[in-house]
N, C-alpha and C positions, 0 to 999 in steps of 0.2 A: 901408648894408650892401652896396649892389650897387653903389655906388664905390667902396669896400674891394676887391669882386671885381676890379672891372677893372683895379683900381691895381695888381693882382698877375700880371696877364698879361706887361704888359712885363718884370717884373723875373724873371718865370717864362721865358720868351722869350731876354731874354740872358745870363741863366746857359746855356741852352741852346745860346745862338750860340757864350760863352765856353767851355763844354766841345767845343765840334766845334773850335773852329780851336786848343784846344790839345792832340786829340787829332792834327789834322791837323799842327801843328808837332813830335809828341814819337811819332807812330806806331807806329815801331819798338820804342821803347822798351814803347808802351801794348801791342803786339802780343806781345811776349816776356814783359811781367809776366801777362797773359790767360792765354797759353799755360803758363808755369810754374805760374801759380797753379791753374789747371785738373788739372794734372798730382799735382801738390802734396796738392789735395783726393779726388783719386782714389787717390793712395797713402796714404793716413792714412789713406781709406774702409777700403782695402783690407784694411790691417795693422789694425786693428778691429775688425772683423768677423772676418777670421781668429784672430786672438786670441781675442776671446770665445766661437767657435765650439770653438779646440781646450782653452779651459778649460773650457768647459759639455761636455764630453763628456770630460773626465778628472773630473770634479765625479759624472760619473752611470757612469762607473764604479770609481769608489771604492762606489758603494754595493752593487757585486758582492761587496765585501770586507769592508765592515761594516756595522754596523747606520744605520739613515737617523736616527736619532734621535742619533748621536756624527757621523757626517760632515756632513749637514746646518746642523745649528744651529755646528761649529767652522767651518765653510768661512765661511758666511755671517758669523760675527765676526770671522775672522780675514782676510778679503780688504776684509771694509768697512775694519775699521780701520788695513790698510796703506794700503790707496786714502782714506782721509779724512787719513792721517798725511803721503802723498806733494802732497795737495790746500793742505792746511793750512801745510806748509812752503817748500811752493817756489811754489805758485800759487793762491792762493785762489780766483782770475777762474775756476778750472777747476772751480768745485764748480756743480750743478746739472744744471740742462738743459743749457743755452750759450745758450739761444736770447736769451731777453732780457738775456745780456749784450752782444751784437751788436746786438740793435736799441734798447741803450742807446748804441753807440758812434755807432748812425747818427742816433739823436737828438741827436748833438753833445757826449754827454755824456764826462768822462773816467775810460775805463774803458781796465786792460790788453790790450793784443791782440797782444802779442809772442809769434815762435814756440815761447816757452818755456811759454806757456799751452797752444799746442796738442799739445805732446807728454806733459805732466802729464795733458793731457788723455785721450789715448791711451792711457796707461798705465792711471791710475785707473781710466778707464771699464771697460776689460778686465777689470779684477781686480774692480768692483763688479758687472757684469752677468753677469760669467763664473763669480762664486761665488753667485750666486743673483738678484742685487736683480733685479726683474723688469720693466726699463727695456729702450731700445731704442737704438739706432745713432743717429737723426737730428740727435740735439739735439747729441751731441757732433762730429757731421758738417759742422753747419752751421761749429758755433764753430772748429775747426779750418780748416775750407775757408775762414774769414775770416781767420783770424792767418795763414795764409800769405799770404793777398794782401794783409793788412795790412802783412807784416814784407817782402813783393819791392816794393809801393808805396814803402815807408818806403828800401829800398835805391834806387829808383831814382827818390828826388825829388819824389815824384806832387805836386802840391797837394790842399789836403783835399777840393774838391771832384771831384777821379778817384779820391782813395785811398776816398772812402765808396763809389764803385760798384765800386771792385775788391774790396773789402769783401764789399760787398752779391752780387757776380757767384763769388766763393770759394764765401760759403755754397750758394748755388744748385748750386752743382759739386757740394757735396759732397752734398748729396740727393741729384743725378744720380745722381752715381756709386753712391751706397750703396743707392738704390733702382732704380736701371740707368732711369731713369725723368729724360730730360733738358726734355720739357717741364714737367715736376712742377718741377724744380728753377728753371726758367726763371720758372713762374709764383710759384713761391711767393720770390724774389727779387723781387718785381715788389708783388706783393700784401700779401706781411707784411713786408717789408724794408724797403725803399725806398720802397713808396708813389706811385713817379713815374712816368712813361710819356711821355719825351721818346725819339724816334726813334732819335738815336745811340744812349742810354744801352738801349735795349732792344737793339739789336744786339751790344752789349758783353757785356750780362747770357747773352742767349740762345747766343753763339758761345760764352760761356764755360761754360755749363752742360752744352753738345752737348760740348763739348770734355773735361769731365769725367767723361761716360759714352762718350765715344768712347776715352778713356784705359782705363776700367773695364774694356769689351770688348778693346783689344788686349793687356791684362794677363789677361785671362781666356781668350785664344787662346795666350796662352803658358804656361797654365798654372797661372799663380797664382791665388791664392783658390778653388781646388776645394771643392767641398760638402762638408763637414764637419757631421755631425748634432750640434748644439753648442744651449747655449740663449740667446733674446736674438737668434733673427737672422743667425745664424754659418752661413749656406750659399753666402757667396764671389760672384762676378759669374757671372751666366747672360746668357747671346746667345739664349736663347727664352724663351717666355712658364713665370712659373711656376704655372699652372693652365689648364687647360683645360675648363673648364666646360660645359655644355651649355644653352644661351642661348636665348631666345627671347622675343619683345617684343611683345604686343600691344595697342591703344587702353586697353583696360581695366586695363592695368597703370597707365596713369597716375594713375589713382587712389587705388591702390593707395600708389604712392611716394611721390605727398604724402603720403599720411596715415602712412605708415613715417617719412620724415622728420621730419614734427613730431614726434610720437613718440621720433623716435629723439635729439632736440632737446632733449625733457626730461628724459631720463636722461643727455643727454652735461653740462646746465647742472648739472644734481644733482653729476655727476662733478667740472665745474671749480672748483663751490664745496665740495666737499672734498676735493680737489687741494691748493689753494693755502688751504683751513682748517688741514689738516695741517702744511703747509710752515709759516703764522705758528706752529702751538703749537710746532714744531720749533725755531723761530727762539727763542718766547719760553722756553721750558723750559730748553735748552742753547745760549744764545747765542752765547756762543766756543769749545763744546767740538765742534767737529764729526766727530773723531777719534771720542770717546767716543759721539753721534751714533750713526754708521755702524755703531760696532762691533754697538752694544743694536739697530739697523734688523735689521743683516744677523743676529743672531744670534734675535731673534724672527721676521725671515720663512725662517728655515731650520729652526725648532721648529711653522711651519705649516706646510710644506713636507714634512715629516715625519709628521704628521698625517696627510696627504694620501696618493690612493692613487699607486700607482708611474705612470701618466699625465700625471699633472697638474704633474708635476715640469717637466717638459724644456715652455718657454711658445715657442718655436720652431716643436715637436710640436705641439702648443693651434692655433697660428695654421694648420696647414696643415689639422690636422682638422677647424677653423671653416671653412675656407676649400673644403675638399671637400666639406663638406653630410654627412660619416659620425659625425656625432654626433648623439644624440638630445637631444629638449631638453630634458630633464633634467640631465643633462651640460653642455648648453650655459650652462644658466642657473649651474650651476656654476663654469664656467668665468669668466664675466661676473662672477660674485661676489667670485673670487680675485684677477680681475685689477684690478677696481675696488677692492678694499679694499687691497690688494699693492702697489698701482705708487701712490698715498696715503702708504701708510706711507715705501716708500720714498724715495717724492721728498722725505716731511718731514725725511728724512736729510742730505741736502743731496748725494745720490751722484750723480756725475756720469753722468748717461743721458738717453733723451730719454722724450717720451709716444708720438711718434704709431704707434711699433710696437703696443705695450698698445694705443689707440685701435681701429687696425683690428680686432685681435681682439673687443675689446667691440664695434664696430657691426657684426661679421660674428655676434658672437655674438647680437644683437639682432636682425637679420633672421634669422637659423636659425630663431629660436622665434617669430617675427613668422608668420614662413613655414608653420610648422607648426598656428599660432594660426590663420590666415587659413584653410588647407586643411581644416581642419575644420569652423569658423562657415560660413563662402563657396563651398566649394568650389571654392576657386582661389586659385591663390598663384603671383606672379613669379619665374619661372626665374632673378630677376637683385638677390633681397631679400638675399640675404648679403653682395654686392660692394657692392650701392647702402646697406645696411646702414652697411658700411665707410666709404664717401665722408659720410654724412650726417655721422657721429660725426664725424672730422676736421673737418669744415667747420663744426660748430657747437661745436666747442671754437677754433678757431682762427680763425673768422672768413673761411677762404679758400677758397670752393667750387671754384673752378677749379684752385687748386691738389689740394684733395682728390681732384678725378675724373681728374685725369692720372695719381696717386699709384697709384689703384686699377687705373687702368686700363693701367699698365704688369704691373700682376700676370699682367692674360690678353691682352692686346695687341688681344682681340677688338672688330672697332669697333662692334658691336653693342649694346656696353654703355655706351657715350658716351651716349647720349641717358635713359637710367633712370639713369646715377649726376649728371647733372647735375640732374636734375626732385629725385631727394632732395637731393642738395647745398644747393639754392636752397633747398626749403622747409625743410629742416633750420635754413640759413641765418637764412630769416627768422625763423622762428619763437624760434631762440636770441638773436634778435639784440631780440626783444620781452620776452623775460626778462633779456635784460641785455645793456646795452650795449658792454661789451668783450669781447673771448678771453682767455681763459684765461693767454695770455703778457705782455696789457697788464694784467693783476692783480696777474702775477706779478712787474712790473715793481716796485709798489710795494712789493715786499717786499726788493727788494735796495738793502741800505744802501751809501749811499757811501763808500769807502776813504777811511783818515785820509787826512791830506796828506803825510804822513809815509811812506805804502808806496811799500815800495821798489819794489815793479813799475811805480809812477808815475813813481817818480824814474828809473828808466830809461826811459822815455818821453816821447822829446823833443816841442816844442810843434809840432805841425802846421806844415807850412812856406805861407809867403804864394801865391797862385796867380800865375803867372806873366802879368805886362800881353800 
């Protein structure tokens, strides 16, 4: 076994030599596909989030004009099943999250990733998150941020070994850009994507992530993506922090955050095993009908929705009230309820959204009433259980701590809070990683079936080209 190890050094080694001297022979070209594709994934962030912002706020005032039990439950059938109709016919690659079908293509595997997935992708997602599913931005961020640098790779000749990091270096953008959070996007390329940490390839990754929130910010000094009170995430690119908390960290908190984290470990593993329980009955019940799917998702979670009091609608609203500490925790736990059994149902729909918006809400929802728990047994509770909340959950759904604490900690920019969202990250980490040993998107991997031989998004998909001597 440890000649196995070594025997992979060298060949770890000159891949590495061979990716610098033919970044160093095609430069130009590596630097404009970076730069476009950067750009690319910050425009598609953009147009996304705007979209579903200014549908989740004509969605909530329709209900000025009628009853929430006739607008609700029609919006919700009727945008699932245009967005599962526009999924089904032109791009199947576009249903789900994205995320594991990207880090099927970097497993070599052959999966569509032409720019025609990521504008199906655009579209669907809007109409699915914008009429109610209770999904978020990232997943369809990533997948997009990758078919563009897939589809400028593919224009300008990459071999497979640059087209998987312009790949891998897209998706990172497009986190950047969607969560104005460019080391998040850096790490989580690094950590769930690609897996590797050779010097160039981290410089490519990281310039391109910076590059895709620095695109974010100078479309946001011009004005695009204004705040629009929308649901799903729909409040456009901000140049400041969006919360400002009142922080404060002392020794004794550390113990504290371990024990939130494991904790927060167990309800996140509870979560991914009925995440992707829902997504197999979804698969097995309606296997090819994913149209009809979406329609029966979206038209049951807009008859709960309906149920529900006038708050609970707009899950946008949710994340910022979790996220200010103006909820009690009865409320919270309610909240925590809707969106764990919500973003479930909907993902077994196969509608194109992501998790880790839903995620932060449940782990801010989890430290709210952790918070609340603790100040009454202890008489003490961390100024920083809602944020470090946030990072646990992500990191113990996904397996990537360091990407969850830049995630979160773009929200308050405060560096304060580095050190309490890493201590829960870790232990969150460990402790999910004792209950089971994948994330949540290597689960989900075994759920997506291979396309015939026969799809046509394959047969437009020429064979990777040889890498250059």
């Amino acid at each position: 076994m440890i000649g196995h190890r070594i025997s992979l050094r060298p060949q770890s080694w000159r891949a590495s030599r061979n990716l610098e001297r033919l970044i160093e022979q095609r430069w130009p070209a590596v630097v404009i596909t970076l730069l476009v594709t950067s750009l690319g994934a910050a425009v598609t962030g953009l147009l996304f989030k705007t979209g579903v912002g200014w549908l989740g706020s004509w969605r909530l005032r329709l209900l000025e004009l009628a009853s929430p039990w006739l607008v609700l439950p029609l919006l919700g059938a009727l945008g699932g099943a245009l967005s599962g109709l526009m999924v089904q016919q032109l791009a199947p690659a576009a249903a789900g999250s994205g995320i594991p079908h990207v880090m099927r293509f970097l497993a070599r595997q052959r999966v569509p990733m032409q720019l025609r997935v990521a504008v199906v992708k655009l579209v669907a997602g809007i109409l699915a998150i914008g009429s109610g599913f209770p999904l978020g931005p990232e997943g369809p961020s990533v997948q997009m941020g990758s078919s563009v640098g897939w589809q400028l790779a593919r224009w300008f000749k990459a071999p497979p070994s640059l087209m998987r990091v312009i790949v891998a270096a897209g998706g990172g953008a497009g986190i950047a850009a969607v969560f104005n959070a460019p080391l998040g996007g850096f790490f989580y390329a690094i950590e769930e994507l690609l897996r590797q940490a050779g010097p160039v390839l981290l410089l490519l990754v990281m310039s391109t992530a910076f590059m895709g929130s620095l695109w974010a910010d100078l479309m946001g000094l011009a004005g695009m993506g204004s705040k629009v009170a929308g649901i799903g995430g729909g409040e456009g690119f901000q140049l400041v922090s969006e919360y400002n908390p009142d922080l404060s960290f002392v020794p004794l908190d550390l113990v504290y955050l371990v024990a939130l984290g494991a904790a927060v470990a167990l309800l996140a593993e509870l979560y991914s095993r009925y995440v992707v329980g829902m997504q197999r009955l979804g698969v097995r019940w309606l296997p090819d009908q994913l149209v009809l799917r979406m329609m029966v998702g979206g038209l049951v979670i807009g008859l709960v929705y309906a149920a529900l009091p006038d708050d609970f609608r707009n899950t946008a609203a949710l994340q910022h009230a979790i996220a200010d500490g103006h909820v009690e925790v009865g409320k919270a736990i309610g909240i925590f309820a809707l969106l764990f059994f919500g973003t479930g149902l909907a993902a077994s729909t196969g509608a194109p959204g992501g998790l880790f918006a839903p995620m932060l809400t449940l782990g801010g929802s989890i430290g709210l009433v952790a918070a609340g728990w603790a100040e009454v047994t202890t008489g003490h509770a961390p100024s920083t259980f809602v944020f470090a909340g946030m990072a646990a959950f992500i990191a113990a759904c996904a397996r990537s701590p360091i990407t969850a604490v830049f995630l979160v900690f773009a929200l308050t920019k405060n560096l304060l809070i580095l050190k309490p969202l890493l201590v829960s990250a870790v232990a969150s980490t460990v402790m999910a990683s004792i209950l089971h040993e994948q994330s949540i998107y290597k689960r989900q991997l075994k759920l997506l079936r291979s396309p015939p031989s026969g799809d046509p998004e394959l047969r437009m998909k020429t064979t990777p080209l040889r890498p250059q001597p």
